[in-house]
C-alpha positions in Angstrom: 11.0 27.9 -0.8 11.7 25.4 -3.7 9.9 22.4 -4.9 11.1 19.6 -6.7 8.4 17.0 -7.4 10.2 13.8 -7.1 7.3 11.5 -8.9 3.8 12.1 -10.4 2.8 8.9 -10.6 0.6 6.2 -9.3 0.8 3.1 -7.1 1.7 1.0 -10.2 4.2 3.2 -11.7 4.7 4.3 -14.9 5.6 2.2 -16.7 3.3 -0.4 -15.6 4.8 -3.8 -15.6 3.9 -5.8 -18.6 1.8 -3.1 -20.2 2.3 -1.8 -23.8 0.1 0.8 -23.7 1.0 4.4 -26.0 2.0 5.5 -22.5 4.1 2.9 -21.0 5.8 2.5 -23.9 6.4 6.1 -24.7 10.1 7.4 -24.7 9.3 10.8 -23.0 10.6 11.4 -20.0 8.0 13.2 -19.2 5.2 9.7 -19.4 7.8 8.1 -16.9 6.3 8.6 -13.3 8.0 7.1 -10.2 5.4 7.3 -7.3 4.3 9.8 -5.8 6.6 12.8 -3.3 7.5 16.1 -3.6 10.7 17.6 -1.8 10.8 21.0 -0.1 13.7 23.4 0.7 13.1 26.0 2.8 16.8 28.0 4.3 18.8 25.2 5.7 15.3 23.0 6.2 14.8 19.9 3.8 11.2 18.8 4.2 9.7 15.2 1.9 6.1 14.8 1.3 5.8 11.0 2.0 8.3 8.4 1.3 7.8 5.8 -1.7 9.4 3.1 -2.5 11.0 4.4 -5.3 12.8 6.7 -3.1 16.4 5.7 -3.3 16.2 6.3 -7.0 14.7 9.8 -6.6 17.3 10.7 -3.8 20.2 9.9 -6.3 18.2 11.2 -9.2 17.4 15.2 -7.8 20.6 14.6 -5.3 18.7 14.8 -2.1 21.4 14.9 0.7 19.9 16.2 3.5 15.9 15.4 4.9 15.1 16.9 8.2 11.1 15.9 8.4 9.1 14.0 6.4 5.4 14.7 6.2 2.9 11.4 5.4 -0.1 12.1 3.8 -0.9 8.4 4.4 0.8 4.7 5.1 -0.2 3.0 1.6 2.5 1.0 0.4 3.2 3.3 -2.7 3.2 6.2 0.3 5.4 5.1 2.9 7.6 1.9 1.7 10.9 4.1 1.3 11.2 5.2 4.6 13.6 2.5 5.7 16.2 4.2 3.4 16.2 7.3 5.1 18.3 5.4 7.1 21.3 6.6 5.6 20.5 10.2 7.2 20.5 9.4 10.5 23.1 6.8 10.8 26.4 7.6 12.4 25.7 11.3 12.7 23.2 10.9 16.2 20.7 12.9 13.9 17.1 12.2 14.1 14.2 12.9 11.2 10.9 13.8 12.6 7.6 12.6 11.1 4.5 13.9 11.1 1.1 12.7 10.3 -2.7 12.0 11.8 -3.5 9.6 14.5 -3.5 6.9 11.7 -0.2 7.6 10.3 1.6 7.2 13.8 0.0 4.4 14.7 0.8 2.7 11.4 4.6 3.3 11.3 4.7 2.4 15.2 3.2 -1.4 14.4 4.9 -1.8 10.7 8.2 -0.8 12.1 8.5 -2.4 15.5 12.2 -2.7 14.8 12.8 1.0 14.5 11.6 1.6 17.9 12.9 -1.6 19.5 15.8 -2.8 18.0 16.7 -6.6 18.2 20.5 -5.8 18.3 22.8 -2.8 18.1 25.1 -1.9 15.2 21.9 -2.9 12.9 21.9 0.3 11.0 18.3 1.3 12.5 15.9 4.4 11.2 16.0 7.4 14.0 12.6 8.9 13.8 10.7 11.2 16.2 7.0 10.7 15.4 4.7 14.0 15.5 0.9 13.7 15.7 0.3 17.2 13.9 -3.3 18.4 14.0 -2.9 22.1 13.4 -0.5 24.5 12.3 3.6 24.2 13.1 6.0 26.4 12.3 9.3 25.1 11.2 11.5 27.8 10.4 10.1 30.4 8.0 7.9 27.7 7.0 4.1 27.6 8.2 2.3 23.5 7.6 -1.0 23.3 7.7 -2.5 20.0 8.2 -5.2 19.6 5.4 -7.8 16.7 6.4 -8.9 15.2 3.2 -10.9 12.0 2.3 -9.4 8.7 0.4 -12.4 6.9 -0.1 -14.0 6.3 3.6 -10.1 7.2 4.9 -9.0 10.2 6.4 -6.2 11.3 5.4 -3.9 14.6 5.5 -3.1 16.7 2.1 -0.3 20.1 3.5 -0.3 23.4 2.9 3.9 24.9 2.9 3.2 28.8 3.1 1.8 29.1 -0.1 2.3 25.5 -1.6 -0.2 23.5 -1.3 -0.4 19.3 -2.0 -3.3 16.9 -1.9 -2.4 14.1 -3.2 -5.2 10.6 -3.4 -8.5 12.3 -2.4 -12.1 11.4 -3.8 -13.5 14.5 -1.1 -12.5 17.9 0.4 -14.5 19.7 2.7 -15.5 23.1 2.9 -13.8 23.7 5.9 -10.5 21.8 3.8 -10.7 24.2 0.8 -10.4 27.2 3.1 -7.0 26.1 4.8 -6.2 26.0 1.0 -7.3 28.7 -0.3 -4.9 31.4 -0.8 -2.0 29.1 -1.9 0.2 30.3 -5.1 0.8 26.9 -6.7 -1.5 23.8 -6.0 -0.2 20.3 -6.7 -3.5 18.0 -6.4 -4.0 14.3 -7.6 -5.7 13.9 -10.9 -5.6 9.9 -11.9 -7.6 9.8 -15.2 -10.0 11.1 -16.9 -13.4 8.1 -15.7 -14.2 8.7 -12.3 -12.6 6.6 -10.0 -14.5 5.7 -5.9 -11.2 6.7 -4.5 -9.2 9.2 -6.3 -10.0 12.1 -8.6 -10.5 12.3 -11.9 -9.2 14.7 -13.9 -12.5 16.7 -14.0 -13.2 16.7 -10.5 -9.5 17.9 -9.6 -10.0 20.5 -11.8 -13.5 21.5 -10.0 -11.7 21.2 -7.2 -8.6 23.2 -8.2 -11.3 26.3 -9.4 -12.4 26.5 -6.0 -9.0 26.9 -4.5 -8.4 29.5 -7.2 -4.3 29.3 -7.0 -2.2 31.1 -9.7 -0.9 27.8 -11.0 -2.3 24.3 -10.9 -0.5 20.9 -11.9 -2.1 17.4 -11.1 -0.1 14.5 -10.0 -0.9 11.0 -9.2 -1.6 10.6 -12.4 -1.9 6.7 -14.3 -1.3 5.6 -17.4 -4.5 6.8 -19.2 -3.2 10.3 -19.4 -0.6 11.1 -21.9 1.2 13.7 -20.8 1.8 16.5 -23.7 -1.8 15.3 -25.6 -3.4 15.8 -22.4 -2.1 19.7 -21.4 -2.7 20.6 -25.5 -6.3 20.3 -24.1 -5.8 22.0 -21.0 -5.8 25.8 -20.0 -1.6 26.8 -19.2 -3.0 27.3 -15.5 -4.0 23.4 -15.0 -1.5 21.4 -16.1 -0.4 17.5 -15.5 3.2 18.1 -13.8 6.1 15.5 -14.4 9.0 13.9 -12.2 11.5 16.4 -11.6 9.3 19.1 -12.2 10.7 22.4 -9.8 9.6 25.4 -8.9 10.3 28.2 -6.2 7.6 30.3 -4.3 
């Protein structure tokens, strides 16, 4: 199974528009974080952990030709506003993408994109999706995903567990119960904005708490703002927690 992590970064981006912070206005790639998604390939399976809205430049950036289901963790705007450019998958091939998320999830898509589901007019180029409430385990070819209820401040959201990948990605709260569906995984990806705490994302220090629990051989934090500079940061870290980067990849 391999992993590309398409963006590490936050709701604003990185840059953030009109800030001239070290960060912002570093030239490593590596301080440059699109939002966001990770993409999975498993046999001839393509899997994408939500859908920002920079997702058209990550396709053509990690030439992503193929998704087959795309997995929502949640419908913020910096989580779900690229989905109408999946488009170009299912259009004039009679190929559909399923999508899968909580009660919450389907609900959302169904009322912010009316259109996809009843189209004004034909020949309008419109998004084939089959919507998936998942609430337990589902195997998709050699590939076992485990829904992983998580908390975004007083929301419920899903993080995913791949075989033995796991992603959380904007939670302030995991469960007991949550840490056990994760516990076992190889690699970890988990959201780590900065280093203050923050009432609805964790910091770096409770991601890390969090992450020791989990025990996983490897460890990168994603979701990550501008506060964080990327190689000063790791220098303080232990090789097994790491802050990943856009275009990071890795095969388990």
């Amino acid at each position: 199974m391999r992993v590309v992590l398409l963006g590490t970064g936050t709701s604003f981006g990185i840059p953030t528009i009109g800030c001239h912070c070290p960060v912002c206005s570093s030239p490593d790639p590596k301080n440059k974080r699109l939002r966001s998604s990770a993409y999975i390939e498993s046999g001839n399976l393509h899997f994408l952990i939500d859908c920002t809205p920079d997702f058209r430049t990550q396709a053509l950036r990690y030439g992503i030709e193929q998704v087959d289901a795309v997995f929502f963790t949640h419908t913020h705007f910096d989580h779900i506003a690229g989905i109408d450019d999946l488009r170009v998958f299912t259009i004039g091939n009679n190929k559909s993408i399923d999508v899968y998320g909580n009660k919450d999830v389907i609900a959302d898509i169904e009322r912010r994109y009316d259109y996809f589901f009843n189209p004004p007019q034909l020949g309008s180029g419109i998004l084939n999706l089959n919507l998936h409430l998942i609430d337990k385990p589902i195997n998709l070819g050699e590939v076992c995903v485990t829904p992983i209820p998580v908390k975004h401040g007083i929301l419920d959201i899903l993080g995913y567990r791949f075989n033995d990948f796991g992603y959380i990605t904007d939670a302030s709260y995991i469960s007991e119960e949550s840490l056990n569906l994760l516990r076992g995984v190889k690699i970890l990806v988990i959201n780590a904005l900065r280093e203050r705490p923050h009432a609805t994302h964790f910091s770096l220090a409770q991601a890390r708490e969090v992450a020791e629990k989990i025990a996983p051989q490897q460890t990168y934090f994603t979701h990550i703002c501008h506060r964080l500079e990327h190689h000063e940061t790791n220098r303080q870290l232990p090789p097994e927690f790491q802050l990943a980067y856009d275009g990071l990849e890795f095969t388990i």
